[in-house]
N, C-alpha and C positions, 0 to 999 in steps of 0.2 A: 535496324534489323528487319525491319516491314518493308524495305527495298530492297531485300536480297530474296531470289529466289528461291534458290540454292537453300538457306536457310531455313527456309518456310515451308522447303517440300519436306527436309527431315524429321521438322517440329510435329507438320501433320502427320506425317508416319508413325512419330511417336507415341502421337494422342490416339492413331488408327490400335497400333499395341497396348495402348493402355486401357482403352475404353474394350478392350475385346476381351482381355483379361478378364476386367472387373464383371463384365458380363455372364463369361464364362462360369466367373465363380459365384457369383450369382445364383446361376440353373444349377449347382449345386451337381455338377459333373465328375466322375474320378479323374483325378490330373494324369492319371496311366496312360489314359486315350490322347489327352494334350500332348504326352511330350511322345508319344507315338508318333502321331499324325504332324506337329509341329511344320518337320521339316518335309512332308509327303509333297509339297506342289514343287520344291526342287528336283522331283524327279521325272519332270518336263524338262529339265537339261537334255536330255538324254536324245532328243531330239537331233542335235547337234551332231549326233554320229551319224546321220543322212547325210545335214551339210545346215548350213549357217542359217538357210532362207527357212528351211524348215524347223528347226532347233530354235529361232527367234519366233516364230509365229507361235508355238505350242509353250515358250517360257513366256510372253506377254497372253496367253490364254490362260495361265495360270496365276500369272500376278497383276494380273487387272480385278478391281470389284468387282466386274461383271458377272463374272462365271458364280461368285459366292451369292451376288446381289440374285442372281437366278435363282440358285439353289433353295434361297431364303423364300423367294414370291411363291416357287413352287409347292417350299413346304407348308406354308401356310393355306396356299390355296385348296391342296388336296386334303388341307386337318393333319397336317405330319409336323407339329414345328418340332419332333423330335430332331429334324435337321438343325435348326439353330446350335447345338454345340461345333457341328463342322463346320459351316459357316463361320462361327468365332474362330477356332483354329483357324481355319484359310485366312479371316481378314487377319486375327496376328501375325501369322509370319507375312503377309506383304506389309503391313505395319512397320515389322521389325526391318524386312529387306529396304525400306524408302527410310527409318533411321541412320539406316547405315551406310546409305549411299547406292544401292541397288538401285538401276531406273529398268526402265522398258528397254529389249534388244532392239536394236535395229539389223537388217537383217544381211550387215556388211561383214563383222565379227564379235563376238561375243562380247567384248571390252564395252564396245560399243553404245552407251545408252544413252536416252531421253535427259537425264540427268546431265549430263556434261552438257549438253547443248540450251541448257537453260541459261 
């Protein structure tokens, strides 16, 4: 199993959803805002009614850790870690989206991902 890729990217997605959870609950947050917010970075799809190059660039700006990992530096840096519940949301659902086989668009057509090419 430690030579499959494929495998390994799901497992860490799973661990990425697990660990964000247990964090979540944790901070001791209402799950109202969880399941509010869950599916909110899907709605960078949306892009994709421009046309594919744009729609891929604003879905991988949403489901990369980067944009949460930012959010995260910023809020601690300014004294806000009131942000670390969104952060947890956001890293759950890309979490849950690299369980399930979700990869990165490429900006040919939506099918398209990172995933398959591993």
């Amino acid at each position: 199993m430690l030579t499959k890729p494929s495998f390994l990217l799901h497992l860490e997605g799973g661990t990425i959803l697990l660990v964000s959870i247990l964090l979540y609950r944790q901070n001791q947050v209402g799950w109202f805002l969880f399941s509010l917010l869950f599916l909110a970075p899907d709605l960078f799809m949306l892009g994709y009614l421009a046309n594919s190059r744009v729609g891929a660039a604003l879905y991988n700006l949403a489901h990369t850790l980067l944009a949460p990992g930012v959010l995260l530096a910023i809020g601690f840096t300014i004294g806000k870690p009131r942000f670390l519940p969104l952060v947890l949301i956001w890293t759950a659902h890309i979490g849950f989206d690299r369980l399930l086989g979700y990869g990165l668009k490429y900006p040919t057509r939506f099918r398209d991902t990172h995933l398959q090419h591993v």
